[in-house]
C-alpha positions in Angstrom: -1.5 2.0 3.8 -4.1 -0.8 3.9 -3.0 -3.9 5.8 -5.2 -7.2 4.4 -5.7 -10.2 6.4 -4.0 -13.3 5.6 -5.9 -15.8 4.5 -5.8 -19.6 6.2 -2.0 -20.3 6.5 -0.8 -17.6 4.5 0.8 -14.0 5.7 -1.4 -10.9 5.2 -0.6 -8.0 2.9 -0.3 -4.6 2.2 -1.9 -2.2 0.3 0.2 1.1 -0.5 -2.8 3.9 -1.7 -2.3 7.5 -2.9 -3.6 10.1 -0.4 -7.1 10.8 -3.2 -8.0 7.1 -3.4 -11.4 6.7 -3.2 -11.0 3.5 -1.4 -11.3 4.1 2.1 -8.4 2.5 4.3 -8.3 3.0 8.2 -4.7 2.5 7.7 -1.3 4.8 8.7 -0.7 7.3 6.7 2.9 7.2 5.5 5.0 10.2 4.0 6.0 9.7 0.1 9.7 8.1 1.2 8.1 5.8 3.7 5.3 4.5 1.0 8.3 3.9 -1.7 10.3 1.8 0.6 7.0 0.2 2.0 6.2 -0.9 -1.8 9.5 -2.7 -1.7 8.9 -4.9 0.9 7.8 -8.4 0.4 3.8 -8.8 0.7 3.1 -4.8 -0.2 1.7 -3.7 -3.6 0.4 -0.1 -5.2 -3.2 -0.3 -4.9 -4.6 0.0 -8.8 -7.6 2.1 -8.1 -5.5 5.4 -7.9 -2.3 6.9 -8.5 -0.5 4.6 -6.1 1.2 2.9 -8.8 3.0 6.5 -10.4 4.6 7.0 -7.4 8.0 8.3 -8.4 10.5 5.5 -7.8 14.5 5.7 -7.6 
C-alpha cells in the first residue's frame, strides 16, 4: 500500500499495489483480504502499473 499526500485542502490517498509492482512503495504490506477491503474504502484505488487491478474481488 502506497499512501499519497493530499494536496492543499484535500485528503491524501491510497495506492493498493500487487506484491511484483515495479513501483517501489515504502508502504505496509497487506495480506490479499486486507488489500480487497482496503480498495473499498473511500480515497484507495488499484495502482494500474501491475496486477493490482485483477485482484479477485467478491
Amino acid at each position: 500500500m502506497q499512501h499519497l499526500p493530499a494536496p492543499a485542502g484535500g485528503p491524501g490517498s491510497r495506492v493498493i499495489h500487487h506484491e511484483s509492482c515495479w513501483i517501489p512503495t515504502g508502504g505496509a504490506e497487506l495480506t490479499l483480504d486486507q488489500a480487497l477491503r482496503e480498495l473499498t474504502r473511500p480515497g484507495s484505488e488499484a495502482c494500474t502499473a501491475c496486477e493490482a487491478p485483477r485482484l479477485p474481488r467478491s
